[in-house]
C-alpha positions, 0 to 999 in steps of 0.5 A: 500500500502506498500512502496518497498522492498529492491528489488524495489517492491511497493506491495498492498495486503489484504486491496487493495481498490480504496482508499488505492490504491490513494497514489499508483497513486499519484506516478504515475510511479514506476518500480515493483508492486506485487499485493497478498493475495486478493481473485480475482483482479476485474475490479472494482481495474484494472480500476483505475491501468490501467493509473499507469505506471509500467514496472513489475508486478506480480499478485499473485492472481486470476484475471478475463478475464476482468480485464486482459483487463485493467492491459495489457493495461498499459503504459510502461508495460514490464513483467507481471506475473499472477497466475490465469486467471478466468472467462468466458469472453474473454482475449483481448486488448494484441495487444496493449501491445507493450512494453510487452516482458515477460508473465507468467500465469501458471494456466488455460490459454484456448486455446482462451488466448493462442492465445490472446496472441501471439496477442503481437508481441513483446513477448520474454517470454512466461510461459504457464504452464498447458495451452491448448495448440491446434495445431493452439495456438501452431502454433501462440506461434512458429510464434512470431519472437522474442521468446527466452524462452517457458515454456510449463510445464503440456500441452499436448506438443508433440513428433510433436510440439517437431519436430517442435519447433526445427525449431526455430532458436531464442528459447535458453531456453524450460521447458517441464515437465510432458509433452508427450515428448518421444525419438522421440522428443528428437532426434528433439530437440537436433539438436537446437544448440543454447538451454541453458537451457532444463527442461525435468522433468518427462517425459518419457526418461531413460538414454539412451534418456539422452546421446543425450543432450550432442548434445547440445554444449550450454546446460548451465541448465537442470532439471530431475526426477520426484516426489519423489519415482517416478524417475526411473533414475539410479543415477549412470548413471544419474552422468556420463552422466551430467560430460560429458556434456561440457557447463553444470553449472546449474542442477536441480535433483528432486527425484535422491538420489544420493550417497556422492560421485556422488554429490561430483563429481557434486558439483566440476563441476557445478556452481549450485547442485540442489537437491530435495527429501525426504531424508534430506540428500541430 
């Protein structure tokens, strides 16, 4: 066990064991706990942590359907992000997660999990990239009534759960990357009045489908492209559209190289210019 960081995260890594994890339970409440570098979190370790109150935890390994039943049962438990969920049992026990508001597992979530999870009534996060997202898991995702923030990045997302997630009144932030979200969903989704932040990265919109965006008085981030060399956005047109956006502070460019100039014009605008690609000069 180490000691916390200067952010507050008390971390177990490598080594962790019943016995290097004594001192962490002698504590008996902290607010922050990573858990990394082990190859797989096993009920054998989760049983011990299950009476630890923590209010933050991040499991940056795999851990087993099984165990997860042990770690979400933790007292006080607020924001739990997980890596990896392995295994062939079955997730459970997130009923009884009343203070959890955030959870992110962003790797082979079943559709069985999905719905597991909207058992938390309370969620106002949910990251589920990669998931497999069904009609019904998706139907249970829109029923949590305090849900502000989806991430549905790499899951078969659609033109008609688009069409329908923008019935919420409630959702402010959406990360639909690499998923099937066409024009057709987009026209749905602009009609969310309330949406502060949009991740449409590489979907298969151009910059005519990009012009509806500026329907979105709030719209404070957003990130576009692709991979690197795929991105067939027109930098130039990709700029004009962004300057004409009225709340706009935050952009995110993946595979867009812009010219010094575009990027100048954008840097003047925004609070925050993101840019990734090959090319070191931008």
């Amino acid at each position: 066990m180490s000691y916390p960081d200067v952010d507050g995260w008390y971390s177990l890594t490598a080594d962790t064991t019943v016995e290097t994890i004594k001192p962490l339970l002698a504590i008996g409440s902290i607010e922050k706990l990573s858990i990394s570098k082990i190859p797989l979190l096993t009920v054998k370790i989760a049983k011990r942590l299950a009476n630890l109150r923590v209010e933050e935890l991040r499991l940056w390994c795999g851990v087993t359907r099984r165990a997860m039943r042990y770690m979400i049962r933790q007292p006080g438990l607020k924001v739990l992000d997980v890596l990896s969920i392995q295994g062939p049992s079955q997730l459970a026990n997130f009923s009884k997660a009343q203070d959890l508001k955030v959870f992110r597992s962003n790797c082979s979530m079943t559709e069985h999990d999905l719905l597991q999870v909207t058992q938390c009534a309370g969620l106002q996060e949910l990251g589920a990239q990669s998931a497999q997202l069904s009609a019904s898991a998706f139907s249970a995702i829109l029923a949590l009534p305090d849900l502000v923030s989806l991430d549905l990045e790499a899951t078969p997302f659609d033109d008609k759960m688009a069409k329908k997630v923008s019935r919420s009144k409630t959702i402010t932030s959406l990360d639909l990357g690499a998923t099937r979200l066409t024009r057709a969903g987009l026209e749905h989704l602009v009609s969310m009045k309330q949406l502060r932040s949009l991740d449409v990265w590489a979907t298969n919109l151009n910059e005519t489908d990009l012009k509806l965006l500026s329907n979105l008085p709030e719209l404070e981030y957003l990130s576009l492209g692709d991979h690197d060399g795929c991105s067939l956005l027109d930098p130039e047109a990709v700029t004009s559209i962004l300057l004409n956006f009225p709340s706009l502070k935050r952009v995110w460019l993946d595979g867009i190289r812009l010219e010094a100039s575009q990027r100048n014009a954008l840097e003047a605008k925004l609070e925050s210019l993101r840019l990734t690609c090959v090319d070191e000069n931008n």
